[in-house]
Residue frames relative to the residue before (quaternion, step in Angstrom):
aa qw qx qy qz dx dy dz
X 1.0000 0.0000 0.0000 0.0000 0.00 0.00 0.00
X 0.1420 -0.8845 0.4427 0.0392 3.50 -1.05 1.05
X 0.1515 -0.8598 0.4775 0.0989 3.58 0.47 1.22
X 0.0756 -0.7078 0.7021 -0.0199 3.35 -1.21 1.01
X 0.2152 -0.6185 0.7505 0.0886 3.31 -2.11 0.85
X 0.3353 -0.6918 0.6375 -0.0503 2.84 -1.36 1.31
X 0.1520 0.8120 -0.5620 0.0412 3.64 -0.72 0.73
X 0.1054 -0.7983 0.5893 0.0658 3.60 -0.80 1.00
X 0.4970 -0.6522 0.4738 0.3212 3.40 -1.20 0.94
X 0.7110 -0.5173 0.3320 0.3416 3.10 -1.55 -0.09
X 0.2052 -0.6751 0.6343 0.3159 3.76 -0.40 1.16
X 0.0288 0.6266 -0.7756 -0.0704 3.81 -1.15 0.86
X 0.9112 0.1111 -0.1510 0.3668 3.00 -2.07 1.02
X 0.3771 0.7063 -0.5791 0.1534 3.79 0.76 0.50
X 0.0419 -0.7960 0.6014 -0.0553 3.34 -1.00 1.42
X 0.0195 0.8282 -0.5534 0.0868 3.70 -0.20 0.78
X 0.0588 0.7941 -0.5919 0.1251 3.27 -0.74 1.35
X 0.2294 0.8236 -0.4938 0.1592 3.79 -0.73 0.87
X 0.2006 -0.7818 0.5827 0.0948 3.56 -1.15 0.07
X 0.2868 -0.7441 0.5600 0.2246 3.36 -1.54 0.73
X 0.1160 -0.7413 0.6517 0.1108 3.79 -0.59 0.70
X 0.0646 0.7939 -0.5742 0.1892 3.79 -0.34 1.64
X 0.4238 0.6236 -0.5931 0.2825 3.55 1.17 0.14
X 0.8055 -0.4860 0.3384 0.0221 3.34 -2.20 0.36
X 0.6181 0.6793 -0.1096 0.3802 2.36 1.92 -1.37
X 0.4804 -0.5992 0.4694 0.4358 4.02 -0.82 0.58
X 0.0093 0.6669 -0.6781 -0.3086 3.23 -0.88 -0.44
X 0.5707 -0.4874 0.5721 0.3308 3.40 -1.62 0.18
X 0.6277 -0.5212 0.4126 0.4051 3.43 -1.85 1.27
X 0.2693 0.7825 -0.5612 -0.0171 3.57 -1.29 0.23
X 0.3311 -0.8110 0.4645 0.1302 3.42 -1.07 0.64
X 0.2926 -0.8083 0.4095 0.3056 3.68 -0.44 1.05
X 0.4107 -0.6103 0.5181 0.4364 3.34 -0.68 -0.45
X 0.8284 -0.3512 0.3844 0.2068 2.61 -2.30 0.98
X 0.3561 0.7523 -0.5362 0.1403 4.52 0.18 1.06
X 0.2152 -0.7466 0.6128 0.1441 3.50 -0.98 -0.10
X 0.2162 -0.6373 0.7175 0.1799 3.86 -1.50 0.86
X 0.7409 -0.2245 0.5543 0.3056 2.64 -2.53 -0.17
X 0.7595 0.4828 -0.1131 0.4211 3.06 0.53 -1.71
X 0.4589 -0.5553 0.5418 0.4330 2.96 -1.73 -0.04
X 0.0202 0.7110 -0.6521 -0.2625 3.68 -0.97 -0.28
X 0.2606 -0.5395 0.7864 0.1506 3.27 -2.41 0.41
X 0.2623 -0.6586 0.7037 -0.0480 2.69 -1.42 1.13
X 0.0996 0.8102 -0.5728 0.0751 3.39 -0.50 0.75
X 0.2918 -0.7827 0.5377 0.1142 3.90 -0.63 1.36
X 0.2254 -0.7937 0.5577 0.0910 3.40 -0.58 1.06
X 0.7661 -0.3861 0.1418 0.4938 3.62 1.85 -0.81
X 0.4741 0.5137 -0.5292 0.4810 3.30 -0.37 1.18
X 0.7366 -0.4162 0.3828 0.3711 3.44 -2.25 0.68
X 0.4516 0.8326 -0.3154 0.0586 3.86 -0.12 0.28
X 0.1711 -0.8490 0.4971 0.0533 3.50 -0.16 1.34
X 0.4021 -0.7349 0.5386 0.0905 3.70 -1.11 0.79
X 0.0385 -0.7688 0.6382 -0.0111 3.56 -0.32 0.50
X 0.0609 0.7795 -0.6117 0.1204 3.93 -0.51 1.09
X 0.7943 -0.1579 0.0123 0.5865 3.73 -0.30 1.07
X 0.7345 -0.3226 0.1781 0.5699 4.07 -0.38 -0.13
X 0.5932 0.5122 -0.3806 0.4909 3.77 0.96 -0.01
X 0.0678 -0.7806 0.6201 0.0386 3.66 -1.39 1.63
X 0.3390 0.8346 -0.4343 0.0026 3.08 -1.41 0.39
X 0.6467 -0.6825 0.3093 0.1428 3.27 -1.48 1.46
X 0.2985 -0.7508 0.5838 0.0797 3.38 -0.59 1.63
X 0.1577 -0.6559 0.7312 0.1018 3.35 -1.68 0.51
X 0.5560 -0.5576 0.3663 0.4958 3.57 -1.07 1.09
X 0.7577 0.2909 -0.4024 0.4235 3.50 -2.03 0.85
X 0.5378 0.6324 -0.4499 0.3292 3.69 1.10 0.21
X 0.1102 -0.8086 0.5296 0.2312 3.83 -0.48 -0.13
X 0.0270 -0.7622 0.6268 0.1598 4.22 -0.51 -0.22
X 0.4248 -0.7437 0.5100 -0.0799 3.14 -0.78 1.41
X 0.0400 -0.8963 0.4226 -0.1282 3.83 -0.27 1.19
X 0.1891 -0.8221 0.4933 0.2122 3.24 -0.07 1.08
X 0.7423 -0.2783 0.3590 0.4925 3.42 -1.75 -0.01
X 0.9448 0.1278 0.0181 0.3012 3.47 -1.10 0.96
X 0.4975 0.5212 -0.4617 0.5174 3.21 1.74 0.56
X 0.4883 -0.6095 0.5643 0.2677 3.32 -1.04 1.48
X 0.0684 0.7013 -0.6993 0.1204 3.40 -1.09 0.66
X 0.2824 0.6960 -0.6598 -0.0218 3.06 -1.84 -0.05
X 0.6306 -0.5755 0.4470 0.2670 3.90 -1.79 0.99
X 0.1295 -0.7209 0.6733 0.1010 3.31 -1.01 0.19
X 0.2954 -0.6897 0.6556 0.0851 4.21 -0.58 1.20
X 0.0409 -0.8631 0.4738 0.1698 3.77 0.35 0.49
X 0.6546 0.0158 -0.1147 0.7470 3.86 0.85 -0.09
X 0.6930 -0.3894 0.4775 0.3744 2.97 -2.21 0.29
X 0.0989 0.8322 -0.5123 0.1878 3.63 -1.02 1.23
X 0.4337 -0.3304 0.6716 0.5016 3.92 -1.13 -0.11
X 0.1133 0.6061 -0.7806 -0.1021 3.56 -1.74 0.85
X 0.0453 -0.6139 0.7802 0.1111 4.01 -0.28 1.10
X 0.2498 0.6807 -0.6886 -0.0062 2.85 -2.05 0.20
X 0.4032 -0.6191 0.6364 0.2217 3.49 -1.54 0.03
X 0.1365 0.6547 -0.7400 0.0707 4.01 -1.25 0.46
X 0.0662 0.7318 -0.6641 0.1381 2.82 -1.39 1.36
X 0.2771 -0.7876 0.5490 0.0384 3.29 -0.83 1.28
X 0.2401 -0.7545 0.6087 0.0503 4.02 -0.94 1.43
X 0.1496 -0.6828 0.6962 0.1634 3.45 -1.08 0.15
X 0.0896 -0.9355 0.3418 -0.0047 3.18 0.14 1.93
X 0.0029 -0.9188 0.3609 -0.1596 3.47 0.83 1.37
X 0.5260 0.4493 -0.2584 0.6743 2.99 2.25 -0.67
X 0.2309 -0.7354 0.6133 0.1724 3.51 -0.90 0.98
X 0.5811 0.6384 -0.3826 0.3294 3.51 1.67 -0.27
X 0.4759 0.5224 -0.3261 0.6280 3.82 1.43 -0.78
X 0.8089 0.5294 -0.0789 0.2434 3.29 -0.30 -2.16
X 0.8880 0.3757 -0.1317 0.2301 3.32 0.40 -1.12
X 0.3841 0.4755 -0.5378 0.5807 3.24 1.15 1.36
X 0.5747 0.6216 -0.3853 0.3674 3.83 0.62 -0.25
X 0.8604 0.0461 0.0482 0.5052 3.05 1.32 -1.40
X 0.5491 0.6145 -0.5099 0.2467 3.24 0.88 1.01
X 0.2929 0.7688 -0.4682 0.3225 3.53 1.04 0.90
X 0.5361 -0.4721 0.5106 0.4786 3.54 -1.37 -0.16
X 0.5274 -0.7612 0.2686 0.2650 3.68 -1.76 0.21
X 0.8496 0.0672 -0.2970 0.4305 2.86 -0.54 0.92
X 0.2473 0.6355 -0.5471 0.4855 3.13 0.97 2.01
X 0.9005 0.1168 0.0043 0.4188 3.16 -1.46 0.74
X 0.3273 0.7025 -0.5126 0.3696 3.84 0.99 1.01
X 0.8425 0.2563 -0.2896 0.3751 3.63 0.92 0.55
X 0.1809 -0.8904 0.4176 -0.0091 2.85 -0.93 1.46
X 0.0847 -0.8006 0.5916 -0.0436 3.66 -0.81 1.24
X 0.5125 -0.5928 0.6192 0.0494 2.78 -0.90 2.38
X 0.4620 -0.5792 0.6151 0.2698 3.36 -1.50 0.45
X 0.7372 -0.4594 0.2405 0.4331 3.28 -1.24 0.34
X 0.8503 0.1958 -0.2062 0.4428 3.73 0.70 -0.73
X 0.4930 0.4721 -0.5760 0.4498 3.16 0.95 0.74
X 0.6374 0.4390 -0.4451 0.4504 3.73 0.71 0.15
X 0.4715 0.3882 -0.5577 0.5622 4.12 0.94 0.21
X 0.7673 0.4461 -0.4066 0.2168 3.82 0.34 -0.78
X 0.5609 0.6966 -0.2490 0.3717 3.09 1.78 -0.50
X 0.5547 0.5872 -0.2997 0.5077 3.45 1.62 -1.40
X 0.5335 0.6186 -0.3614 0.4496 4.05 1.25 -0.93
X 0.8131 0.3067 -0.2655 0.4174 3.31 0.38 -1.14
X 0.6777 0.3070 -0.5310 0.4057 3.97 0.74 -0.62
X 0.3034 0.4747 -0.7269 0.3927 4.38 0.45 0.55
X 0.7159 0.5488 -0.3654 0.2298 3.63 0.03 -1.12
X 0.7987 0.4104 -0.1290 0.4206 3.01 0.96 -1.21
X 0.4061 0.6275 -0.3905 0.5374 3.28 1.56 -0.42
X 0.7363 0.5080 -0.1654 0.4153 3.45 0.38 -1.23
X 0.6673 0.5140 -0.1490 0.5181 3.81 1.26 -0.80
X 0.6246 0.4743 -0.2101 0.5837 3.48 1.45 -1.10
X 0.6213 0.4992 -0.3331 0.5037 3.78 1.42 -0.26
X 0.7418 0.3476 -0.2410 0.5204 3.10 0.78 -0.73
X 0.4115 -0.7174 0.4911 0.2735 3.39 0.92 0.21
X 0.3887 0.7653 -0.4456 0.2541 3.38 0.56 0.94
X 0.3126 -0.8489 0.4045 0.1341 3.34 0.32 1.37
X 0.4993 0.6110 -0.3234 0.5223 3.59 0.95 -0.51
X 0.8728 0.1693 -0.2514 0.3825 3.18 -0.34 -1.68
X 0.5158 0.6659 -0.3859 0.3763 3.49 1.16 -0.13
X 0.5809 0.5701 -0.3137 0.4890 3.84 0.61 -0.49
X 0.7912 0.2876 -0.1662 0.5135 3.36 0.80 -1.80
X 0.5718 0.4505 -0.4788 0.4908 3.53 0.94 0.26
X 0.4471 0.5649 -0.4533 0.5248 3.96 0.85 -0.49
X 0.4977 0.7781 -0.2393 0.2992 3.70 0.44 -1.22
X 0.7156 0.3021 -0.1157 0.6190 2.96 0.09 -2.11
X 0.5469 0.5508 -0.5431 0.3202 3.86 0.09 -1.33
X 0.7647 0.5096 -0.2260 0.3231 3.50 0.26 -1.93
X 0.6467 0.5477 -0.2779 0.4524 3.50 1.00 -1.60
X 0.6450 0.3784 -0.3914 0.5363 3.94 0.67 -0.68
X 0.5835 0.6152 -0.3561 0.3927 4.02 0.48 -0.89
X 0.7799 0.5094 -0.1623 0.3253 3.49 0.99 -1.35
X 0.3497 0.8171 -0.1572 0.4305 2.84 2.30 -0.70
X 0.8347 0.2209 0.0107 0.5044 3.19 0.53 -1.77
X 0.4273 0.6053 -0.5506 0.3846 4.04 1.02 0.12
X 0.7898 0.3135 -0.4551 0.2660 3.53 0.16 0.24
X 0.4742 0.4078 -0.4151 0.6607 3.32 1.45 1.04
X 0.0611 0.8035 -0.5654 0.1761 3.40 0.98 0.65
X 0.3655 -0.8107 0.4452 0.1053 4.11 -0.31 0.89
X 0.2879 -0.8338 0.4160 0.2210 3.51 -0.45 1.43
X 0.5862 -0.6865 0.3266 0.2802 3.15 -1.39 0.44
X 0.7748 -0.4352 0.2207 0.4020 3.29 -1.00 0.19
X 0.3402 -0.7094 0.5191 0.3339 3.22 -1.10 0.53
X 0.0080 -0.7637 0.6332 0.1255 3.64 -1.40 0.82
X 0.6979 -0.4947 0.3012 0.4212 3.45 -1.52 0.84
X 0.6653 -0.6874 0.2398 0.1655 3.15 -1.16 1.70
X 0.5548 0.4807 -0.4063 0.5441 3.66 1.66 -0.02
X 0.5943 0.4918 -0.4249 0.4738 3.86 0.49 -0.17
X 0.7211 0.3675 -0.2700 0.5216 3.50 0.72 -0.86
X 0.5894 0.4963 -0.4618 0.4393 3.88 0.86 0.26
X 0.6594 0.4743 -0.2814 0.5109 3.24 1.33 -0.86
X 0.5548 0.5342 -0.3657 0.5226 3.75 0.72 -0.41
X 0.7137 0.3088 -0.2774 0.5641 3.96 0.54 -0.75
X 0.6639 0.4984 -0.3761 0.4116 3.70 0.93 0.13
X 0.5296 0.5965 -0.2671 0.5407 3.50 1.65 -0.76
X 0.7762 0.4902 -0.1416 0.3703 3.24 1.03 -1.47
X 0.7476 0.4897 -0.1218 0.4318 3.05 1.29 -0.62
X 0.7612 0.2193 0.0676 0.6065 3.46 1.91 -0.96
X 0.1197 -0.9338 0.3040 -0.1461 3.32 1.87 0.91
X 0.8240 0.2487 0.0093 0.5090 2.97 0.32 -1.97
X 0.5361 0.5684 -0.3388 0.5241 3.91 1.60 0.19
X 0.7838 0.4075 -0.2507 0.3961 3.69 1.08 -0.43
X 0.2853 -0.8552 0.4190 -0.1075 3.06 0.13 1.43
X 0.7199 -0.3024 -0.1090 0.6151 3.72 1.44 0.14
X 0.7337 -0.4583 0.2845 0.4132 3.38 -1.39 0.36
X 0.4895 0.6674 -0.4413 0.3468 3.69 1.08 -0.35
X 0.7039 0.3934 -0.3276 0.4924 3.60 0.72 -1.39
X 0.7496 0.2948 -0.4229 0.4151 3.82 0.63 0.76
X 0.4410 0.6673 -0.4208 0.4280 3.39 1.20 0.19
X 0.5790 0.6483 -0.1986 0.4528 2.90 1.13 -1.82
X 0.9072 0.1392 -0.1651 0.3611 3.52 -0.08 -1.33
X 0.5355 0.5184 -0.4360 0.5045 3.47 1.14 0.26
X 0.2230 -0.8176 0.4215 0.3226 3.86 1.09 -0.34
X 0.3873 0.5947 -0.6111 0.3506 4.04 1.04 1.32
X 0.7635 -0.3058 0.4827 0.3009 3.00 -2.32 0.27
X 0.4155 -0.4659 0.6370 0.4523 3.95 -1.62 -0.46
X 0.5710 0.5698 -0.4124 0.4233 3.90 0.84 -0.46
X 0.7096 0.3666 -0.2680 0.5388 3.49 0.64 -1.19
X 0.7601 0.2679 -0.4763 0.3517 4.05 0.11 -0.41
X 0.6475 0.5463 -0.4489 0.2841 3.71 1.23 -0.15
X 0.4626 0.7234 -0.2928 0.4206 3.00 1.67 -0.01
X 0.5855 0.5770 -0.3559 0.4445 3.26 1.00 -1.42
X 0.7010 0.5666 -0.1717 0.3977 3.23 0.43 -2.13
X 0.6944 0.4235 -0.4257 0.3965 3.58 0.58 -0.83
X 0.7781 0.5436 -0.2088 0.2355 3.27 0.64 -1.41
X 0.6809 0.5112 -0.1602 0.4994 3.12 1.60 -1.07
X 0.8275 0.0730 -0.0553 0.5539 3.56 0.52 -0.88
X 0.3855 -0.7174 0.5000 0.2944 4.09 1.24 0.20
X 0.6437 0.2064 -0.5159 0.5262 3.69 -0.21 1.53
X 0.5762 -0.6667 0.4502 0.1445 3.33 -1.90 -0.44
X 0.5522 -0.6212 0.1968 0.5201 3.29 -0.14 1.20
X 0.5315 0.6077 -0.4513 0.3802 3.89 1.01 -0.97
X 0.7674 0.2590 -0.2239 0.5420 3.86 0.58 -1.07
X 0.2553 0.7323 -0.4596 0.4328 3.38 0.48 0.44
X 0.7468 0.4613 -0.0683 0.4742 2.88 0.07 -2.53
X 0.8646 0.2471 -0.2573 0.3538 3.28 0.48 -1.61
X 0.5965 0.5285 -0.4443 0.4093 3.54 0.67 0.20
X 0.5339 0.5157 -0.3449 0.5745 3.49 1.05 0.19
X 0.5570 0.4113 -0.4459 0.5672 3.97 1.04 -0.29
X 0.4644 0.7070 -0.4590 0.2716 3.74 0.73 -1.40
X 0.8873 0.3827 -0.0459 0.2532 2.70 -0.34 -2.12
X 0.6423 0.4717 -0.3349 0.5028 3.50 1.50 -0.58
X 0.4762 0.7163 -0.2764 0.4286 3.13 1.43 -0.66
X 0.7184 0.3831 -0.2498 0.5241 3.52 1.21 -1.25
X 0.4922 0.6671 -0.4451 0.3385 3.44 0.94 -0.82
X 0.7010 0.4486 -0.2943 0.4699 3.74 0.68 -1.72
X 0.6131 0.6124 -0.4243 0.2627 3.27 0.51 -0.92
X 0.5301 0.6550 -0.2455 0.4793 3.43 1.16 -2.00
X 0.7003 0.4388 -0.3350 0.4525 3.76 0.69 -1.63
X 0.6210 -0.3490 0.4714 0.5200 3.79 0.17 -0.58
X 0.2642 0.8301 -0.4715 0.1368 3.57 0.48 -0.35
X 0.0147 -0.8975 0.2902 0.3317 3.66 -0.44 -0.06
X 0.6184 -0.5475 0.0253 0.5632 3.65 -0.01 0.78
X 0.7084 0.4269 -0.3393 0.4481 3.32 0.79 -0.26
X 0.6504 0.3933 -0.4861 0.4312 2.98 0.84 0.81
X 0.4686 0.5912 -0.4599 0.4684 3.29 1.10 -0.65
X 0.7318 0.3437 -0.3393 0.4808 3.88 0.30 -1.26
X 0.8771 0.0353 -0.3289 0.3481 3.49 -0.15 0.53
X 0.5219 0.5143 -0.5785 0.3583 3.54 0.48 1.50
X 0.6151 0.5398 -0.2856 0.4987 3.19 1.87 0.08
X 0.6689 -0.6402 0.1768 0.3337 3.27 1.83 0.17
X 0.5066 0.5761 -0.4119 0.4916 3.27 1.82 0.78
X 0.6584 -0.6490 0.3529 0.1441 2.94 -1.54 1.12
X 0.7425 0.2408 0.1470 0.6075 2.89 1.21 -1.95
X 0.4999 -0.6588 0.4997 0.2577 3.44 -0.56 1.73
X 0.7474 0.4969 -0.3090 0.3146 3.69 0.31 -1.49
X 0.6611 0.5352 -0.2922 0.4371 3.28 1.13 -1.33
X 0.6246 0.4752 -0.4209 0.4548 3.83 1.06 -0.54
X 0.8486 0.3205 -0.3395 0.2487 3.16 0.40 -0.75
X 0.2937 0.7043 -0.4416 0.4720 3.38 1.84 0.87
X 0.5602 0.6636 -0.2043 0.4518 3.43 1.18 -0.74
X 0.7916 0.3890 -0.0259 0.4704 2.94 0.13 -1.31
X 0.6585 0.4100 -0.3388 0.5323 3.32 1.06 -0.32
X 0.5519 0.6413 -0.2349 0.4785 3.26 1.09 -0.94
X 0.8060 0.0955 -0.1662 0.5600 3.66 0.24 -0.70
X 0.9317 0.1814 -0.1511 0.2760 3.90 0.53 0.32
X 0.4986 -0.7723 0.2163 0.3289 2.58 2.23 1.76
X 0.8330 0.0427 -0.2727 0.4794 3.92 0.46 0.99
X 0.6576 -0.6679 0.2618 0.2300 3.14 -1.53 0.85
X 0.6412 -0.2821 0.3520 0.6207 4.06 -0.92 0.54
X 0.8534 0.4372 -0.2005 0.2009 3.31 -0.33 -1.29
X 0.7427 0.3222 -0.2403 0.5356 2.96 1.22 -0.58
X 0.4107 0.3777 -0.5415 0.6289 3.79 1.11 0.25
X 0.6637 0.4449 -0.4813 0.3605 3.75 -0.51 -0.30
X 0.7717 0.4564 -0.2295 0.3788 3.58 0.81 -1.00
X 0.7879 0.4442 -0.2539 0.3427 3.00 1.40 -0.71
């Protein structure tokens, strides 16, 4: 006989919040915009045309896929034709590195898509009946330990985590140039210029490939580093100009603008 002890750490602050969207209905093609959480979120396609686009890295989900976001990776969906878009999104507050920390200890925007094998995605469809059912019945228990399984089968397959698409090899120079020298590019010329294209051809690129524009691109890539300092203690004037803004006021137009409160008060709170 072989006696074992089991200890789990402390789940502190576990907050899970999500929805299932399962209705019938087409929706028209559409493209979110470029946002970021506190949180982690899963995304998980149940069905419809739908491409993912996390930090400079895209890619195309088949139903039972899921893409996985850490805290503060700009991201955003893409509805590529008019379709049924079912899905699931759920958002973690990943303080427990014991749940959490395979999700998000990776580089960014690497390895944000995951593909269940074939029968761990029939086993998966089993468990969101469960949970669909638990979240009705308000049952806080069976809901967690049904979250669980979801996560425990997900965690399985992150180390076959699926690469992203490939895009044409001047978009991906510019993307590792944006990414890499952010707070140094100061207008779209000083990449026109050295790549020798039109504004037609890079708003093109940008539209077609990842569905925004190099301008929001750029500036959602200041955002987010922006938020990072903040989080650090930063202060707003510094955050707005180590992340590469010119004009204090105009950042904090921004920033309000795309995440409904001010530097300061995300910093304070």
């Amino acid at each position: 006989m072989s006696n074992f002890v089991m200890r789990i750490p402390d789940i502190m602050n576990y907050n899970a919040e999500y929805y299932c969207e399962d209705s019938n209905r087409l929706k028209p093609e559409r493209v979110w915009q470029f946002h970021m959480h506190d949180r982690m979120e899963l995304y998980i396609l149940l069905e419809g045309d739908v491409s993912f686009v996390v930090e400079s890295s895209l890619y195309k989900l088949s139903p039972g896929d899921a893409i996985v976001v850490r805290p503060n990776e700009r991201h955003h969906c893409i509805l590529n034709t008019c379709s049924v878009h079912k899905h699931w999104c759920f958002w973690f507050d990943t303080a427990s590195t014991f749940l959490f920390g395979d999700f998000v200890s990776r580089e960014y925007g690497r390895n944000n898509h995951i593909v269940p094998d074939p029968a761990a995605k029939e086993d998966l469809l089993r468990i969101y009946d469960k949970l669909k059912e638990a979240s009705a019945d308000s049952d806080i228990h069976r809901q967690f330990c049904t979250i669980l399984e979801m996560l425990n089968i997900f965690r399985r397959f992150l180390p076959n985590a699926s690469c992203p698409q490939t895009l044409p090899a001047i978009l991906s120079d510019i993307l590792a140039d944006i990414d890499r020298d952010f707070k140094n590019i100061h207008t779209l010329d000083q990449i026109r210029n050295k790549y020798f294209i039109s504004s037609s051809t890079l708003n093109r690129m940008f539209r077609t490939h990842l569905g925004t524009t190099p301008k929001m691109y750029l500036e959602s890539k200041r955002l987010a580093h922006s938020r990072m300092l903040l989080k650090n203690g930063k202060s707003v004037l510094a955050a707005c100009m180590e992340s590469g803004f010119s004009d204090c006021s105009n950042y904090i137009r921004l920033f309000k603008k795309h995440f409904n409160i001010t530097p300061g008060q995300y910093r304070g709170g």
